[in-house]
C-alpha positions as CSV (number, residue, x, y, z in Angstrom):
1,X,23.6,-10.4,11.5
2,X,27.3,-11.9,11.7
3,X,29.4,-14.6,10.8
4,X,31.4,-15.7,13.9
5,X,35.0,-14.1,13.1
6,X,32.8,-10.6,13.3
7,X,32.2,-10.1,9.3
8,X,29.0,-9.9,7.6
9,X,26.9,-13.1,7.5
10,X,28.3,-16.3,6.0
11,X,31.8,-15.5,7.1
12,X,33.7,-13.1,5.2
13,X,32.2,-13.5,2.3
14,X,30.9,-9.6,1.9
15,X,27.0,-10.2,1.8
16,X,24.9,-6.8,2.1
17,X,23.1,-5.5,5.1
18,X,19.8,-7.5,4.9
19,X,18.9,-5.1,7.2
20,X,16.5,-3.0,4.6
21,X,15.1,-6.6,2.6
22,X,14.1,-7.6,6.1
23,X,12.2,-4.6,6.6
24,X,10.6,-5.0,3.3
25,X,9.5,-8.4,3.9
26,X,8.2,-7.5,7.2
27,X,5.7,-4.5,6.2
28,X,4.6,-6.2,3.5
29,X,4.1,-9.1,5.3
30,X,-0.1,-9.8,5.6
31,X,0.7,-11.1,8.5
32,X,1.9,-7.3,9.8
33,X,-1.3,-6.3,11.6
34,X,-2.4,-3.6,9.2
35,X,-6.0,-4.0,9.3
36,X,-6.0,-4.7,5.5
37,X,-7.3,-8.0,5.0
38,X,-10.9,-6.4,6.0
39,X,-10.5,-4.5,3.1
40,X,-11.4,-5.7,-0.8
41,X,-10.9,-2.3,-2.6
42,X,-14.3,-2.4,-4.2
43,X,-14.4,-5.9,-5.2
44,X,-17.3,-6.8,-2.9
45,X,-19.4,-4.1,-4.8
46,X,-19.1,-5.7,-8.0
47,X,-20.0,-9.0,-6.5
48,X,-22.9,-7.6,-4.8
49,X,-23.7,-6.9,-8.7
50,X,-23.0,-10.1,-10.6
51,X,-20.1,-12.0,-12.2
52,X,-16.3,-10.7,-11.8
53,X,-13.4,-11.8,-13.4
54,X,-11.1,-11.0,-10.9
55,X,-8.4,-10.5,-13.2
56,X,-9.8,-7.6,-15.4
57,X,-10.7,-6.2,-12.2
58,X,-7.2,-6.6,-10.4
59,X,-5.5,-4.8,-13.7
60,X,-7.9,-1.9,-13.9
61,X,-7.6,-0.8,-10.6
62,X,-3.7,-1.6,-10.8
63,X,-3.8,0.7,-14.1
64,X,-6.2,3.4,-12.9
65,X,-6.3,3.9,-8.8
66,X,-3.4,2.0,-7.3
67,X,-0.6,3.3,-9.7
68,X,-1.5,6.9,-10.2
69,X,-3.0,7.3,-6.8
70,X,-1.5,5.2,-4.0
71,X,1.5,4.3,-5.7
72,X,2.6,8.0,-6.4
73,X,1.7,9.1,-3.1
74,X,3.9,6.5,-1.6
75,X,7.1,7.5,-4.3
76,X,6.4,11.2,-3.2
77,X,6.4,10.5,0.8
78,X,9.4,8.1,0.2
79,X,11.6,11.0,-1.7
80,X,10.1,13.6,1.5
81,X,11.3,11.6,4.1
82,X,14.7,11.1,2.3
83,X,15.1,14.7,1.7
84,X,13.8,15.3,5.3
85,X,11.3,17.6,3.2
86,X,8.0,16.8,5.7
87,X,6.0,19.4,4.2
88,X,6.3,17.5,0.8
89,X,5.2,14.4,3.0
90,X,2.2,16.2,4.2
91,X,1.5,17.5,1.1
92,X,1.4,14.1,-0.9
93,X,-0.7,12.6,2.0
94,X,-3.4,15.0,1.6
95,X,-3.4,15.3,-2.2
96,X,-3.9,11.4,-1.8
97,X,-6.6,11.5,0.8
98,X,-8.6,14.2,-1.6
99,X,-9.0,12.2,-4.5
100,X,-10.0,9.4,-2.8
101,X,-13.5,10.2,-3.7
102,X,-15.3,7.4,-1.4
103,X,-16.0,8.0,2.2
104,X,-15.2,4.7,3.1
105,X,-12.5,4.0,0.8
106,X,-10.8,7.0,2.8
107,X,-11.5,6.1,5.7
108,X,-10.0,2.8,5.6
109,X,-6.5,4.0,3.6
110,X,-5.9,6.4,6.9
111,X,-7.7,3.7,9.6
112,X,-4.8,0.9,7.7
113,X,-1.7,3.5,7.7
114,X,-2.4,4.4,11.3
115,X,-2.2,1.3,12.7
116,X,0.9,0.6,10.5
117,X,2.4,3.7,12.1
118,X,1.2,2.7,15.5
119,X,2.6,-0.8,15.1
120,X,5.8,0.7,13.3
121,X,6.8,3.1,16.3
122,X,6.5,0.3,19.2
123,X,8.5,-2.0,16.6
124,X,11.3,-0.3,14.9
125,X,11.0,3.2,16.5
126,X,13.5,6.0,14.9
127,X,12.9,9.4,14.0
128,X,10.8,9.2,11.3
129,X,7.6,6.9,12.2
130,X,7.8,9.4,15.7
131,X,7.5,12.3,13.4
132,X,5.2,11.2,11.3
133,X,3.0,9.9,14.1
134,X,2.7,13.5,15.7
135,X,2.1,14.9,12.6
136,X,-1.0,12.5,12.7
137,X,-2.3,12.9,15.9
138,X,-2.0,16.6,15.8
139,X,-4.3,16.3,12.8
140,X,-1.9,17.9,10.5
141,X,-1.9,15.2,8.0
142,X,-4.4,12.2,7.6
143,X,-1.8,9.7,7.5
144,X,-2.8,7.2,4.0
145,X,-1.3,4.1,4.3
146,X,0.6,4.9,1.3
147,X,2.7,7.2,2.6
148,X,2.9,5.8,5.9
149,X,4.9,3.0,4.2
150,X,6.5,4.7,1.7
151,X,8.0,7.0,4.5
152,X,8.8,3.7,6.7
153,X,10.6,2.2,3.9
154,X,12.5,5.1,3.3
155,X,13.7,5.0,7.0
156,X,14.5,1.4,6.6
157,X,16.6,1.9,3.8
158,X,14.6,0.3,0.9
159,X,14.6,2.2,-2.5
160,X,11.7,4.0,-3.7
161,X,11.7,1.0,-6.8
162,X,11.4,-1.9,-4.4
163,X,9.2,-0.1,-2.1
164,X,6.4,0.5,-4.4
165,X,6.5,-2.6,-6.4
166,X,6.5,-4.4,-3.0
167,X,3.6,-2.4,-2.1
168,X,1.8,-3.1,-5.0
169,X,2.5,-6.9,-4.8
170,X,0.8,-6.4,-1.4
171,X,-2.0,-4.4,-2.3
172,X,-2.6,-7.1,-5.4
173,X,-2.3,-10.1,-3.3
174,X,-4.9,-8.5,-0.6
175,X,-7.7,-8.4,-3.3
176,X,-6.7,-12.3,-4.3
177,X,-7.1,-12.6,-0.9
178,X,-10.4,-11.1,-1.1
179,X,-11.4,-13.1,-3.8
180,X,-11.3,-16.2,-2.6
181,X,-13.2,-15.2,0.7
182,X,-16.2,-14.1,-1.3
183,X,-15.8,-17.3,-3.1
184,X,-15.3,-16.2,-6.4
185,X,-11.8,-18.2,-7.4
186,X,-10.4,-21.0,-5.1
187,X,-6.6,-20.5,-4.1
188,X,-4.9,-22.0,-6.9
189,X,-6.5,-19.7,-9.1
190,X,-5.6,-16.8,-6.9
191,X,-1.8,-17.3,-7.4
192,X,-2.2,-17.2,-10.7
193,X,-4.0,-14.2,-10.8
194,X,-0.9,-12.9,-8.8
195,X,1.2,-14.1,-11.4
196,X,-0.6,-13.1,-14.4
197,X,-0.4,-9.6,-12.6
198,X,3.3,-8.9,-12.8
199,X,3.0,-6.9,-16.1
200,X,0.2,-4.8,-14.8
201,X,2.0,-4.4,-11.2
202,X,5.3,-3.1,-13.5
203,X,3.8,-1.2,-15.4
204,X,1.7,1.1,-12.5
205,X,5.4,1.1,-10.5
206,X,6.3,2.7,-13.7
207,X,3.9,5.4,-13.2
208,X,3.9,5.7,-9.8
209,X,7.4,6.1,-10.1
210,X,7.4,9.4,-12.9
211,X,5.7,11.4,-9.7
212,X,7.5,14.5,-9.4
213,X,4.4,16.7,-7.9
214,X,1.5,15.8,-5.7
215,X,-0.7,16.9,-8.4
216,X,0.2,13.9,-10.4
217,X,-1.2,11.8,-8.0
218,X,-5.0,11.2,-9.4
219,X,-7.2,8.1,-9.6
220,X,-10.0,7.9,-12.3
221,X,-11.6,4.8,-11.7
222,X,-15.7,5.7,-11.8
223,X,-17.2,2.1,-11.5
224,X,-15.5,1.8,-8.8
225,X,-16.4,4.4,-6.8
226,X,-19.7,3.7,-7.7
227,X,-19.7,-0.1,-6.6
228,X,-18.0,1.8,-3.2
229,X,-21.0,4.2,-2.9
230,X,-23.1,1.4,-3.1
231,X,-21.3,-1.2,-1.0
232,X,-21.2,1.7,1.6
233,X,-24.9,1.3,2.0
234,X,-25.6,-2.4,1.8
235,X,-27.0,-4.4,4.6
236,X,-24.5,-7.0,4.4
237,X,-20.9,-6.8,4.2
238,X,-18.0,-8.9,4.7
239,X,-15.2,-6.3,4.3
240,X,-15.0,-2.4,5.1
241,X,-14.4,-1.6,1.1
């Protein structure tokens, strides 16, 4: 993008590349066909149950799963990729994929991340999303959606800070989403569960962001794997998780 005597846009005036907000936006985008607004990570379980408040729910797994677990991963793939260290890729990826104790709760974080991945080479190509698609298909590594977009945002140029709170935002306003198509708030109320998130959305960046081994990436969140285990089996769903 450039101003019309050849400078950065507006002119002259020294603006940044946009280049790496841009590919921000874009991943995080719901509209970036990801696959992830069939999922409600666990919330249809509880529902199946009784009463939710969607808020409690939002912070726990924010606090418990998403920080610790999918948040790390994506901090450790981010550093890998801009170290060019794949085996430290690899090896936050499948740390990630074994402590997500849920068959279906797996299955969906490496069915979402592969189809970011697919969409991610035919879009932006580069090295990277090449790589880390034949790591994939040659099995070597499951390919979370964690660290598919931790890795992408790396390549774009986006810090490890803005990629996971980004992420996080993402992941948070997917189960809002999810929310208001089971019909448990309306969509006013699902923005400001978004907004009464913020704390709990800086606060697992935070820990996602102290990762310095893929054994610090854990989740210990036992209602809701068991709300998963039993969603898993019911006869009627409306999402995959």
């Amino acid at each position: 993008m450039r101003g019309t005597d050849g400078s950065g846009p507006g002119g002259g005036r020294g603006w940044p590349d946009p280049g790496p907000l841009l590919a921000q936006l874009q991943l995080t985008d719901s509209a970036f066909p990801s696959g992830r607004y069939t999922l409600s990570y666990g919330l249809e379980g509880f529902t199946q149950e009784g009463p939710v408040d969607v808020a409690e729910f939002l912070a726990d797994v924010l606090r418990h799963s998403a920080g610790p677990g999918d948040g790390r991963a994506l901090v450790l793939a981010h550093r890998a990729v801009a170290a060019r260290d794949w085996d430290a890729l690899v090896a936050a990826d499948r740390r990630l994929h074994a402590v997500k104790l849920n068959r279906e709760m797996r299955a969906a974080s490496a069915r979402t991340g592969r189809q970011v991945l697919d969409t991610a080479c035919l879009v932006f190509g580069g090295a990277v999303p090449e790589r880390l698609a034949a790591l994939v298909r040659a099995g070597a590594t499951p390919g979370n959606h964690a660290v598919v977009v931790g890795a992408l945002h790396a390549a774009s140029g986006v810090s490890a800070e803005n990629a996971v709170v980004c992420d996080l935002y993402s992941f948070a306003s997917a189960v809002a989403g999810a929310a208001v198509r089971l019909g448990r708030i309306d969509f006013r109320r699902a923005q400001a569960v978004l907004y009464g998130a913020r704390d709990g959305i800086g606060r697992a960046a935070l820990v996602a962001l102290a990762a310095r081994h893929p054994r610090d990436v854990h989740s210990c969140a036992p209602a809701a794997d068991a709300a998963s285990a039993a969603h898993e089996r019911a006869q009627a769903r409306l999402f995959i998780t």
